[in-house]
C-alpha positions as CSV (number, residue, x, y, z in Angstrom):
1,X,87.9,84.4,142.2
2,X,86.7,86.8,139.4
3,X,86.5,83.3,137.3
4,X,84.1,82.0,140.1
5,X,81.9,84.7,139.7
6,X,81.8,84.9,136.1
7,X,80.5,81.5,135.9
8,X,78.0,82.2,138.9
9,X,76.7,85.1,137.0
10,X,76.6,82.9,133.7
11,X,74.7,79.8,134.9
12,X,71.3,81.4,135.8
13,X,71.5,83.5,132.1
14,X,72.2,80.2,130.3
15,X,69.7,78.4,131.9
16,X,67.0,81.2,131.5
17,X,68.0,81.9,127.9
18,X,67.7,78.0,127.6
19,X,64.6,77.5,128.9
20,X,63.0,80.5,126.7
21,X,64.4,78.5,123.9
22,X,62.8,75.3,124.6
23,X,59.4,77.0,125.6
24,X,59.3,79.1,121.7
25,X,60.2,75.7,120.2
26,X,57.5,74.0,121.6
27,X,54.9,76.4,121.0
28,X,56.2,76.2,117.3
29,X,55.5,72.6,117.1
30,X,52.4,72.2,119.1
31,X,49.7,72.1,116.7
32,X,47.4,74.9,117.1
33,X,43.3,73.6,116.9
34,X,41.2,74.1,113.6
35,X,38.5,76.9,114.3
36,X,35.1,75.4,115.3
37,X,33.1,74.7,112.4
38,X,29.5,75.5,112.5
39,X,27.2,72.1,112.3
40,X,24.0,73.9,111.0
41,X,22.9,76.8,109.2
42,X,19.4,78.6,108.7
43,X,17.8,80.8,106.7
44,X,14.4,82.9,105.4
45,X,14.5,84.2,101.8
46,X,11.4,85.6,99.5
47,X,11.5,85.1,95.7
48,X,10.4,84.2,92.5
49,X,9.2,80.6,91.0
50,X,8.0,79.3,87.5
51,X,5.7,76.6,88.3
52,X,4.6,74.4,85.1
53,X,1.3,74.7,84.2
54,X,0.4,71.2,84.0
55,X,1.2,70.3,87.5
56,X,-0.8,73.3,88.3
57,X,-3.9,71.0,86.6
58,X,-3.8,73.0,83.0
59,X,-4.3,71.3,79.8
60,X,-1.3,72.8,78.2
61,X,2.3,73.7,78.3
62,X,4.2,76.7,79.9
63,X,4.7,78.3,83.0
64,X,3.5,80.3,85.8
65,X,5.2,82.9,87.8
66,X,4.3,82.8,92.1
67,X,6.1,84.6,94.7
68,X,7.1,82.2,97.0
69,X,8.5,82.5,100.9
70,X,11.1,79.7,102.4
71,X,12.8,78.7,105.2
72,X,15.8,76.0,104.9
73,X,17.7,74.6,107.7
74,X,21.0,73.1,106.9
75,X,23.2,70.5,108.3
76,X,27.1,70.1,107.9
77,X,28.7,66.8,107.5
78,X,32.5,68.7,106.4
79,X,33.1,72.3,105.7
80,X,31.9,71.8,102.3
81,X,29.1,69.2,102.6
82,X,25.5,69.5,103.8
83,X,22.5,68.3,103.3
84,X,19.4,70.3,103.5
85,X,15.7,70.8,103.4
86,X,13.8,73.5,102.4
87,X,10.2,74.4,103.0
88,X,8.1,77.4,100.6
89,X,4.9,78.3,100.6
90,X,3.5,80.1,97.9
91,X,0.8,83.0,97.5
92,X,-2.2,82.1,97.1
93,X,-3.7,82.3,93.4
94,X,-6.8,82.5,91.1
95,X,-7.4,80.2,87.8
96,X,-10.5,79.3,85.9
97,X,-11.5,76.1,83.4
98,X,-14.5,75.7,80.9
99,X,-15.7,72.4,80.5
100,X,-18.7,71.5,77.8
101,X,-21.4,70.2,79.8
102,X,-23.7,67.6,77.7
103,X,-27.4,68.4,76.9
104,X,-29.7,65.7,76.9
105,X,-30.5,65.5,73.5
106,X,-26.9,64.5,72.9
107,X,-26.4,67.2,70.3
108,X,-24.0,69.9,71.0
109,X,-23.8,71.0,74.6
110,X,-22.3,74.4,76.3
111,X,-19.5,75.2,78.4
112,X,-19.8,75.6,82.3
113,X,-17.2,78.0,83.7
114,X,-15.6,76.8,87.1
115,X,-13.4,79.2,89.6
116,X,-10.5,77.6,91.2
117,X,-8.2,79.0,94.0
118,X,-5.0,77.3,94.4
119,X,-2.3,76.7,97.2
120,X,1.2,75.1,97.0
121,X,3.4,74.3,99.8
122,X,6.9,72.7,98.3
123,X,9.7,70.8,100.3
124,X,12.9,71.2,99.3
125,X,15.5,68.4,100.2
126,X,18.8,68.7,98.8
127,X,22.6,67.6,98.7
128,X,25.1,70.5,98.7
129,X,29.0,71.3,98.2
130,X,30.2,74.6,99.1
131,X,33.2,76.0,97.7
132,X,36.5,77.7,99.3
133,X,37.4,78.1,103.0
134,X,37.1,81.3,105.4
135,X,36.0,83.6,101.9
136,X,33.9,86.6,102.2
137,X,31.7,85.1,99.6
138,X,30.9,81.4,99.7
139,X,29.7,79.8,96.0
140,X,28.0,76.4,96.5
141,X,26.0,73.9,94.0
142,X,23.1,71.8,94.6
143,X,21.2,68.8,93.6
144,X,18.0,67.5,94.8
145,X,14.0,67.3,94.5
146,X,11.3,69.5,94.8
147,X,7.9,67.7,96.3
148,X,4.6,70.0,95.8
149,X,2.1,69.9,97.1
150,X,-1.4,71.9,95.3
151,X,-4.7,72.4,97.1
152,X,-7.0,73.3,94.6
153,X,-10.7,74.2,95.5
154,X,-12.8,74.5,92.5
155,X,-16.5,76.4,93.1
156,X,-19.4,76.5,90.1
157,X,-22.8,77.9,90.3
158,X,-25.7,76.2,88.3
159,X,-26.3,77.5,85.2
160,X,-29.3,76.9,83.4
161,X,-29.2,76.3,79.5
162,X,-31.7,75.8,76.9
163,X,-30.8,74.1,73.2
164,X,-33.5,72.8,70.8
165,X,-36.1,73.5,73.3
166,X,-34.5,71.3,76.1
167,X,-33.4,73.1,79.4
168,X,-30.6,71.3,81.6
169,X,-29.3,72.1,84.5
170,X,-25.8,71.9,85.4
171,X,-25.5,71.4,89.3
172,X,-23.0,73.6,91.7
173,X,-19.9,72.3,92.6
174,X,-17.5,72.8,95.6
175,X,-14.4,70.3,95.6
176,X,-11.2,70.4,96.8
177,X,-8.6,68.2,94.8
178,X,-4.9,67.2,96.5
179,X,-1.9,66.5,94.4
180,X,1.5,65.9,95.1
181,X,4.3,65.4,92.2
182,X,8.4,65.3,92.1
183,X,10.3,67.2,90.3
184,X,14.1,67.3,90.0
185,X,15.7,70.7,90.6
186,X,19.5,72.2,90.4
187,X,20.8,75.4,92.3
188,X,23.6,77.4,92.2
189,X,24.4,80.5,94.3
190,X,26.5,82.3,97.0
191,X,26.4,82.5,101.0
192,X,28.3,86.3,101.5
193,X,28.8,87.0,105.3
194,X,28.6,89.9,107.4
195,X,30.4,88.3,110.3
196,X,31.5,84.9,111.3
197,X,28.3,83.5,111.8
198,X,25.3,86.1,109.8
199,X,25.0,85.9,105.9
200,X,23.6,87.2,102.7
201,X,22.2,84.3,100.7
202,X,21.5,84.5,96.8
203,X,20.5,81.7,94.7
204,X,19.1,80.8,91.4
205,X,17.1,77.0,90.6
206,X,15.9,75.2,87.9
207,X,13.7,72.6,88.2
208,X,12.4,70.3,85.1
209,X,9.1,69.4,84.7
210,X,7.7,65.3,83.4
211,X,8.7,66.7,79.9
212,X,12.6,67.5,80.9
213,X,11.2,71.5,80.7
214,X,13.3,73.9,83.0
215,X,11.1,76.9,85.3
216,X,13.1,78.9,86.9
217,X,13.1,79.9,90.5
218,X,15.3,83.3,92.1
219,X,15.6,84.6,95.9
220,X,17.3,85.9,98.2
221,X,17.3,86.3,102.3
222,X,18.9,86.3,105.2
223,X,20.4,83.8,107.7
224,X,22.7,82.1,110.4
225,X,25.4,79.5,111.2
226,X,24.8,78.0,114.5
């Protein structure tokens, strides 16, 4: 009799005990899910860029420093590859020329002075590989193009000028001239988050003018995974 209940009492523990087994294995094999990756990311940053002279419409080599304000909206193809495009607009600045205006007498000639005012809007589109998984700090590198494109209006008044005893005239102008050119440009920097989704974005470009000539280009902002 006490044999009969010892094996009564038995049965439901090894069949409890054996069924808590079973369940803990099987949670250890299931494979858990990956975390949701973001697909897109966004940002707005202010900064620094060297422009070269030359595609500004200057007869000479060098640079020129602009401050310049960007958005760029990212999209991820894997958790370390996206493709961007980035759009800046930069302050608005003032330049000047002198150009030798021709007398009539076909000896010598003086110089006209002409204002110009210049715009640049550049768009960004890039090819990027972000380093690491789930990091505080997130390094990436990337390569693409930088397309500008300058507005620049160009005023002169008439000026009046008398050589030899012959007065010309040169004639006011008001002209607005479009360009667009396409320069290469490489970026390194870091994406440093606050939370899963809000970042701290730093980054430093170079982008190399018809003659192979770097300007440099610095900001920083704020942005988004989404």
């Amino acid at each position: 009799m006490e044999d009969v209940n010892v094996r009564s009492a038995l049965i439901p523990l090894v069949t409890t005990v054996t069924f808590l087994a079973v369940s803990v294995a099987s949670a250890q094999t299931t494979p858990t899910q990956p975390p949701q990756l973001p697909g897109w990311d966004a940002d707005f940053s202010l900064g620094l860029i060297s422009n070269a002279v030359r595609d500004e419409g200057g007869d000479h080599d060098g640079s020129s420093v602009h401050a310049e304000a960007r958005i760029d909206v990212g999209h991820y193809w894997t958790q370390h590859l996206k493709t961007e495009v980035g759009v800046g607009f930069l302050n608005r600045w003032e330049d000047y020329s002198y150009e030798k205006y021709p007398v009539p007498s076909g000896r010598g000639g003086n110089f006209v002075f002409t204002n110009k005012s210049l715009r640049m809007v550049a768009v960004t589109p890039t090819f990027s590989y972000q380093f690491f998984e789930n990091q505080f700090a997130h390094p990436y590198l990337c390569v693409g193009a930088r397309i500008g494109f300058l507005d620049t209006h160009s005023t002169t008044s008439p000026q009046t000028f008398t050589q030899n005893g012959v007065t010309s005239i040169a004639p006011s102008l008001d002209r607005t001239d479009s360009d667009v050119f396409v320069r290469p440009v490489a970026a390194a920097g870091f994406k440093s988050y606050f939370n899963e989704r809000t970042f701290l974005r730093t980054e430093g470009a170079a982008m190399f003018d018809a003659h192979g000539s770097p300007h440099l280009a610095l900001r920083v902002g704020f942005g988004f995974d989404f």
